[in-house]
KOLKOL-775618 format. One record per residue: x, y, z of N, C-alpha, C in turn. Coordinates in nm, 3 decimals. Atoms other than C-alpha are relative to their C-alpha. Last residue first. Layout:
<rs>
[r [X,Y,Z],[X,Y,Z],[X,Y,Z]]
...
</rs>
This chain:
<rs>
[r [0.104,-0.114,0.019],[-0.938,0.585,1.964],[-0.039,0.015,-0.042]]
[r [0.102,0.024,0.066],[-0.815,0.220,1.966],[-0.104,0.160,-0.007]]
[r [0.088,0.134,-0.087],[-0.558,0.201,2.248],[-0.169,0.041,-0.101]]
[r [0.165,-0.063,-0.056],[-0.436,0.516,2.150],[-0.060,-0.083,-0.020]]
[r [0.019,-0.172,0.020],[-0.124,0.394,1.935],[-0.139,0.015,0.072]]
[r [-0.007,-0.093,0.116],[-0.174,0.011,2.001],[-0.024,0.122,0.046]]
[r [0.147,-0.048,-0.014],[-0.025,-0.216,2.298],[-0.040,0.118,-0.144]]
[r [0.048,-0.142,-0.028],[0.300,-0.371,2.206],[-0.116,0.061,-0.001]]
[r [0.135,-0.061,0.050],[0.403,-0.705,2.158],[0.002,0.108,0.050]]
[r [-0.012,-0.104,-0.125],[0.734,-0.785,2.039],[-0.168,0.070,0.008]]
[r [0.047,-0.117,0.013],[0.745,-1.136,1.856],[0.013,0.113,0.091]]
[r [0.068,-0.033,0.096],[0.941,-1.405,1.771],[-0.113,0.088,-0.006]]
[r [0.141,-0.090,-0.020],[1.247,-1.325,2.038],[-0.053,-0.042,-0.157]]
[r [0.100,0.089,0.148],[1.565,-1.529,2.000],[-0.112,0.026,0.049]]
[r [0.182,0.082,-0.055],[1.746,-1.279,2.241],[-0.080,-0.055,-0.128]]
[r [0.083,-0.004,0.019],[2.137,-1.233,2.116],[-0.106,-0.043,0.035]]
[r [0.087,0.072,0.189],[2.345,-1.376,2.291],[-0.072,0.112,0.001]]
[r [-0.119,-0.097,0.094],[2.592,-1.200,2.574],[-0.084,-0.050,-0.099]]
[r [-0.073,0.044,0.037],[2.455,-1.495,2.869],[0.120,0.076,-0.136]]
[r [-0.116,0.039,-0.060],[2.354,-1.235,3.083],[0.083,-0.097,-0.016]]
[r [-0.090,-0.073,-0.072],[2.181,-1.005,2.860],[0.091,-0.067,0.048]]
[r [-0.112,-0.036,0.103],[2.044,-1.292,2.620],[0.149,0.138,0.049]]
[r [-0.058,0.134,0.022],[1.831,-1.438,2.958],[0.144,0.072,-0.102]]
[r [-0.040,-0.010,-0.192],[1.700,-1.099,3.072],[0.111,-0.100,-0.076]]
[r [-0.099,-0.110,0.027],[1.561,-1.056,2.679],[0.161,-0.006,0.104]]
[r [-0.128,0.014,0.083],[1.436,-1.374,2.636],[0.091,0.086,0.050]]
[r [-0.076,0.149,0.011],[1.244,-1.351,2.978],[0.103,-0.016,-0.080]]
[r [-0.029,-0.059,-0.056],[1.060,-0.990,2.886],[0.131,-0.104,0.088]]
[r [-0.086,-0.112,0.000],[0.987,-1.134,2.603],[0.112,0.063,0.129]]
[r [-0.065,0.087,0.109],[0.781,-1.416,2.715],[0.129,0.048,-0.053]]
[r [-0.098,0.065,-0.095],[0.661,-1.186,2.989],[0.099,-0.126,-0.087]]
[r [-0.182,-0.079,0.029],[0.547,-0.973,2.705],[0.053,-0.033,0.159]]
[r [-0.075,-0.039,0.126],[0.218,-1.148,2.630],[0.163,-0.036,0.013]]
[r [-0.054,0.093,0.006],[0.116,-1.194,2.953],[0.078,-0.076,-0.095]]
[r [-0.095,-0.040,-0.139],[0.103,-0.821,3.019],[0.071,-0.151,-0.032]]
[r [-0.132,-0.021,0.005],[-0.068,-0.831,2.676],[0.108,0.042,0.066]]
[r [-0.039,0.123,0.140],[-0.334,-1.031,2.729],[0.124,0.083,0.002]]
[r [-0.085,0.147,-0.055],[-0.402,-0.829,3.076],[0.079,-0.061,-0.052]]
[r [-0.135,-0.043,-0.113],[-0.405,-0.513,2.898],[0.039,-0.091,0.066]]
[r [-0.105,-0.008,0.053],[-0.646,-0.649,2.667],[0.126,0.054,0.064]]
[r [-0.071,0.037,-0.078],[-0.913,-0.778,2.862],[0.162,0.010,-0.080]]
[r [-0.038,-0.102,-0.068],[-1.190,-0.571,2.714],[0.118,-0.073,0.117]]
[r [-0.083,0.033,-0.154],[-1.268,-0.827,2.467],[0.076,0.095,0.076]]
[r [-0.142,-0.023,-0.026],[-1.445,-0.669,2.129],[0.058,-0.052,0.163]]
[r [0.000,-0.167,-0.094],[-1.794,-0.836,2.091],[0.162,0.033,0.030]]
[r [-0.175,0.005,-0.026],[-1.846,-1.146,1.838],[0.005,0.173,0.049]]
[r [-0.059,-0.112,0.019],[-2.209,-1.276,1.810],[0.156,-0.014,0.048]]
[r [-0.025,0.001,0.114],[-2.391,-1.612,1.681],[0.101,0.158,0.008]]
[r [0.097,-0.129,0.008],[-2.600,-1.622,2.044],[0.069,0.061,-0.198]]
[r [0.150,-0.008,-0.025],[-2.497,-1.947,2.094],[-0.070,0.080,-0.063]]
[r [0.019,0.103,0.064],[-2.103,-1.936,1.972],[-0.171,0.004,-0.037]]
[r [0.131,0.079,-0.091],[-2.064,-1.628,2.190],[-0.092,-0.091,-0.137]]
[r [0.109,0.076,0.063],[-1.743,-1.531,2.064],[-0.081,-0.036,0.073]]
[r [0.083,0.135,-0.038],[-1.509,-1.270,2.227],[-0.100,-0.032,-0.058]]
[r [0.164,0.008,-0.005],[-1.289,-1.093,1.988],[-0.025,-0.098,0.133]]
[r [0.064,0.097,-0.082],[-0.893,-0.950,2.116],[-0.166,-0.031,-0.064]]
[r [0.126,0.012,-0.131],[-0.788,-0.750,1.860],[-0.026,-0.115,0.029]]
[r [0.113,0.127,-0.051],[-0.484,-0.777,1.605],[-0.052,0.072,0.077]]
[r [0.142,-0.076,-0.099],[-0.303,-0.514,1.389],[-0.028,-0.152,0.040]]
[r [0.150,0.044,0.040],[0.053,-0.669,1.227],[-0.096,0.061,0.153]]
[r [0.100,-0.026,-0.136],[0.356,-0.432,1.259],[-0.096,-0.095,-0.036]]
[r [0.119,0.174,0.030],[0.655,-0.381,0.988],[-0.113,0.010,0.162]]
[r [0.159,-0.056,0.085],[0.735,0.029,1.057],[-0.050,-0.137,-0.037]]
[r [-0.007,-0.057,-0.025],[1.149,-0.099,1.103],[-0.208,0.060,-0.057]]
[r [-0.091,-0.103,0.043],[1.196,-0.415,0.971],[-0.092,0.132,0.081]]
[r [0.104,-0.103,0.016],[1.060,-0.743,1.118],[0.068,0.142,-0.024]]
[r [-0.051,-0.051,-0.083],[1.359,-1.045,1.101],[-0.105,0.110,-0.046]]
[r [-0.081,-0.082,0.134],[1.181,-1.360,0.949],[-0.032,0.150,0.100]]
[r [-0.166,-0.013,-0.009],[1.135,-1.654,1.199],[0.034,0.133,-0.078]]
[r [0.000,-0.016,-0.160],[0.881,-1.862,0.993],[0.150,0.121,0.042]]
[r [-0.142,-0.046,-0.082],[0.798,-1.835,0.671],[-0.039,-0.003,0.109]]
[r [-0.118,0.055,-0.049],[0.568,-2.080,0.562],[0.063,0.039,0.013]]
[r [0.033,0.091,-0.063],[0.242,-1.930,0.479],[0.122,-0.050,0.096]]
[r [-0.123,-0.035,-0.150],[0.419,-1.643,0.312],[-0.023,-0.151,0.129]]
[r [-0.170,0.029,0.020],[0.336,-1.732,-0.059],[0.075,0.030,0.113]]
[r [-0.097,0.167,0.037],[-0.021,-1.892,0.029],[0.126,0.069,-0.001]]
[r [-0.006,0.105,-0.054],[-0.078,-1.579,0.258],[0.049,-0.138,-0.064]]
[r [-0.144,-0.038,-0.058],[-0.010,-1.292,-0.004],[-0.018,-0.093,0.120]]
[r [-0.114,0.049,0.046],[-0.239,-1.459,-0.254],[0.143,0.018,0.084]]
[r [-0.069,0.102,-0.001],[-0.500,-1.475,-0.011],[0.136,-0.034,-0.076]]
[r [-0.006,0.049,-0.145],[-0.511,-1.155,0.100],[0.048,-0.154,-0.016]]
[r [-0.174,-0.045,0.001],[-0.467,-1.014,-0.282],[0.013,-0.048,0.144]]
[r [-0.131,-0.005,0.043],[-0.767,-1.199,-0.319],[0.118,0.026,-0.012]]
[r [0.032,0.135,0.019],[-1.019,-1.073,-0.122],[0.154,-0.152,0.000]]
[r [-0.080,-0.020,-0.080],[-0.901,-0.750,-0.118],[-0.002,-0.198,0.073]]
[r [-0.146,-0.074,0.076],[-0.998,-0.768,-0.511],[0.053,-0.061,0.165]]
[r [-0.040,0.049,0.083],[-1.335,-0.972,-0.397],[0.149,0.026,-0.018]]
[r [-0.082,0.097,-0.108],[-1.377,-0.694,-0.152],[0.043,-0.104,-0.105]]
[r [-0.116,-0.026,-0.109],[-1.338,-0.415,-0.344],[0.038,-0.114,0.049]]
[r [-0.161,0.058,0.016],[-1.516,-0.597,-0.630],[0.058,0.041,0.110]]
[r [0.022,0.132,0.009],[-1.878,-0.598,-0.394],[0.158,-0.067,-0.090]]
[r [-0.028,0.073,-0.102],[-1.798,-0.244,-0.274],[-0.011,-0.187,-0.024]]
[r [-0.135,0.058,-0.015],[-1.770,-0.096,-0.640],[-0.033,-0.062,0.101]]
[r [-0.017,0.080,0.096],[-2.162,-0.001,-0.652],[0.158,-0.093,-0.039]]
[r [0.073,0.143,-0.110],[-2.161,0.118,-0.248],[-0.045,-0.079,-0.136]]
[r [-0.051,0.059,-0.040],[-1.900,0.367,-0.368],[-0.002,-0.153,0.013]]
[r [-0.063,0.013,0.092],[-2.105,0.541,-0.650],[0.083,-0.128,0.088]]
[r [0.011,0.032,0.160],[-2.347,0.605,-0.462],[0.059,-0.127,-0.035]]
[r [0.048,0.125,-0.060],[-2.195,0.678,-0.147],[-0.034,-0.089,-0.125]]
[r [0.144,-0.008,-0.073],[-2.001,0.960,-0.312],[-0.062,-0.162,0.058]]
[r [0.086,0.044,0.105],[-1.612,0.849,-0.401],[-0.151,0.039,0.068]]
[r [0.106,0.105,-0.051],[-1.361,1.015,-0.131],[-0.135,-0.054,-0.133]]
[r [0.185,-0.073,-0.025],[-1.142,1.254,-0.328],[-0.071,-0.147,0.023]]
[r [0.075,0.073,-0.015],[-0.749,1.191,-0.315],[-0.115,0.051,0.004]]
[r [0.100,-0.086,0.093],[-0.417,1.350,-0.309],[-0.116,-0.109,-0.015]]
[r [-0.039,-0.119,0.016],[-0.126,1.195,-0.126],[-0.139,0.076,0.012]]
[r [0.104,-0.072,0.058],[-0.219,0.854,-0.052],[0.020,0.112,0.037]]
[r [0.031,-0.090,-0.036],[0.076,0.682,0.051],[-0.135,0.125,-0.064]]
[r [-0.047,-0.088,-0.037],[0.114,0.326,-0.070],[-0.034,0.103,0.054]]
[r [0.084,-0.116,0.000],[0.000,0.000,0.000],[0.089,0.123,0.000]]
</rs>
């Protein structure tokens, strides 16, 4: 994705006649960029790399999915994993074999 400079929002219209390729398109370019990464493992995250997640809770029964307000916990327990490599690579001089760093998001969803 690049930077969108310059731009004019499409009227509703007009929008809500594309929305059925959008997705389709996003569709697709989702899966194609999963089969060819599927199998990396391990690969070193560059500077601005990041994946978004949220916590859902499911209620199977009732057919709904509500945002989980236990995210500060999740990611206390998260980054004890981390917080472990790191300790560990200090006092033996290694490098920390860390596969992820979690971090809470920019304004926690404002």
């Amino acid at each position: 994705m690049g930077l969108l400079v310059l731009g004019t929002p499409l009227p509703w219209d007009k929008a809500k006649r594309l929305a059925y390729e959008v997705r389709r398109h996003g569709i697709e370019q989702f899966l194609h960029i999963w089969h060819n990464m599927k199998d990396r493992q391990k690969d070193q995250l560059l500077w601005g790399d990041e994946i978004e997640y949220m916590l859902i809770s499911l209620d199977h029964t009732r057919r709904t999915a509500r945002l989980l307000q236990r995210g500060d916990e999740m990611l206390a327990k998260l980054q004890v994993e981390e917080t472990e490599a790191l300790a560990l690579a200090e006092s033996t001089g290694e490098r920390p074999a860390l596969e992820a760093l979690w971090r809470p998001e920019f304004g926690r969803f404002m």
